[in-house]
N, C-alpha and C positions, 0 to 999 in steps of 0.2 A: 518517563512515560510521555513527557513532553514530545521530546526525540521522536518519539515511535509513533505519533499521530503526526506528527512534520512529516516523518519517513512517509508514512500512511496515505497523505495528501500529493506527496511529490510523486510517488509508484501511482498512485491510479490518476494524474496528470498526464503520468508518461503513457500510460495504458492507453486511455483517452485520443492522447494525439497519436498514437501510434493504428488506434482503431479505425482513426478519420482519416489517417495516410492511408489504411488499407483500403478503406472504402472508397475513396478518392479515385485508386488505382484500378478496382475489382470493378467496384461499381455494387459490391454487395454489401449488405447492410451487416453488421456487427451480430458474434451469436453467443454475447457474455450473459444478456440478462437472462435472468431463472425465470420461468414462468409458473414456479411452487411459492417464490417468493411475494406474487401478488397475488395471493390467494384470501389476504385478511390477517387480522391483528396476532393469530395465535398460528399459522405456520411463517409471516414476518419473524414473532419476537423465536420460534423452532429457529428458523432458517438462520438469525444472526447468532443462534448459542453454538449452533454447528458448524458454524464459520471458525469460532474459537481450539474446536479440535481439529480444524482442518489443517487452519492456520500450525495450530505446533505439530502437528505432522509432520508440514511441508519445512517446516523453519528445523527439525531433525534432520530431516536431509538432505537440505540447503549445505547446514553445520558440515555433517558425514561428510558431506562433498568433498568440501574444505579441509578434514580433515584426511582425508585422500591426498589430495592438492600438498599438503603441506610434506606430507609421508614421501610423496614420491620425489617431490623438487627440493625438501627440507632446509629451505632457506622461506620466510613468511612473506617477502615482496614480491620474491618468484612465485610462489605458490599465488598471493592474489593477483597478480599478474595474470596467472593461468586460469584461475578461476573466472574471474570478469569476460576474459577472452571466451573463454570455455562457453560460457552460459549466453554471452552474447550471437556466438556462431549458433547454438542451436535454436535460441528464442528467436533468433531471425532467420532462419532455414525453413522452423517449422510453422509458424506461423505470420513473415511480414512479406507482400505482395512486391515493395518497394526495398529492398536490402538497401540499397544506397542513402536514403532519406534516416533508415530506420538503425542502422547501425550507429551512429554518435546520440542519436537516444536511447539506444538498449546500451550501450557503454556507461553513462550518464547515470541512469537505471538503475544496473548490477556496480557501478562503482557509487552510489550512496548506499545500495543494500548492503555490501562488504564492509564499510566505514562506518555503517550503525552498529551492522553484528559485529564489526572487530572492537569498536572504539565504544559502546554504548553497551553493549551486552545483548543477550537473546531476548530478554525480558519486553526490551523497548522496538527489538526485530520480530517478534512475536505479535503487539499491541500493532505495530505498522501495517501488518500484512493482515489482521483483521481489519482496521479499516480500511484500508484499501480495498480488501476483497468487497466490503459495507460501500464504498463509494461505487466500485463497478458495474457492483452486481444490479443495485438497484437504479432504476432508473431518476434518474432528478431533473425534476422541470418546475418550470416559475409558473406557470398556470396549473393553480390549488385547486382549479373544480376539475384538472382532468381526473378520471378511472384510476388511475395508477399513483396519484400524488400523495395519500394515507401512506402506503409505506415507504417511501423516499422521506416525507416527514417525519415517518418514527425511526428511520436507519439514522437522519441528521440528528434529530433532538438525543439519539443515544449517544454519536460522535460528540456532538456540545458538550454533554451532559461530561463525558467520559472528559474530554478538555476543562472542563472545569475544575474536574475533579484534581488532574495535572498538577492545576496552575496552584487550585490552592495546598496540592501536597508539595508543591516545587517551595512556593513562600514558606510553608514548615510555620504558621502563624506571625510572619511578619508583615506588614501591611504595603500595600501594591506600592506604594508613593509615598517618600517621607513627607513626615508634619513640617508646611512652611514650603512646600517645592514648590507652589505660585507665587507666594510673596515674596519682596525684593529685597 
């Protein structure tokens, strides 16, 4: 689960910069945030539980894809090869202003999304693309008295929470730092 909140951060990094390159280029402002999801405490905590079926929706046919990919080229390098290729010409077709800029970050991108799901399993490719979609969607700002910072605060405090949780299922009840690791 660790993995899958890493994946989580790195995908809505790459979003991010890929939104500021479009904006850069367009001149028009990004049209990711939900405007259902600032609506208060009880369509926020809706809006991140229905992120969780979206999310394995999409991560179904992410999979399918792949395994398409694999069916038709039946060798697994070629197939991710094809894949990464694949998803990177349309994500930057359909949506990047700047193809040149945006191409070695949708490669980037779709080649940690293949290396989670192949090398980590769906479980932590599932957890990623929830947060992710939890980082993008909501907006986040360092000024707590704006209008909109209640749900950016409850999107992070649920990612924290949710990392916490990771770290101390990853430990399995061993302690973070052995007894003695300052002393000489």
């Amino acid at each position: 689960m660790v993995v899958g909140i890493l994946f989580g951060a790195i995908s809505a990094l790459a979003t991010e910069i890929l939104t500021f390159l479009n904006m850069r280029a367009t001149g028009l402002p990004s049209q990711i945030v939900q405007m259902n999801a600032l609506q208060g405490a009880a369509h926020v905590a809706s809006f991140l539980v229905g992120m969780v079926g979206g999310s394995l929706l999409s991560t179904l046919g992410i999979f399918f894809l792949l395994f398409v990919f694999r069916l038709i080229f039946r060798k697994e390098w070629l197939a991710a090869a094809a894949f990464v290729i694949f998803l990177t010409v349309i994500g930057t077709l359909a949506t990047d202003a700047n193809p040149l800029m945006a191409v070695p970050i949708r490669l980037l991108q779709y080649g940690v999304m293949l290396y989670v799901m192949l090398r980590c399993g769906l479980f932590p490719y599932v957890v990623g693309s929830c947060v992710a979609s939890a980082l993008v969607t909501f907006p986040i700002t360092t000024d707590f008295s704006a209008w909109y910072a209640g749900s950016a605060i409850f999107a992070l405090t649920i990612i924290v929470g949710l990392t916490g949780y990771a770290f101390h299922t990853a430990l399995a009840g061993r302690p973070l730092v052995k007894a003695g690791f300052l002393e000489e």
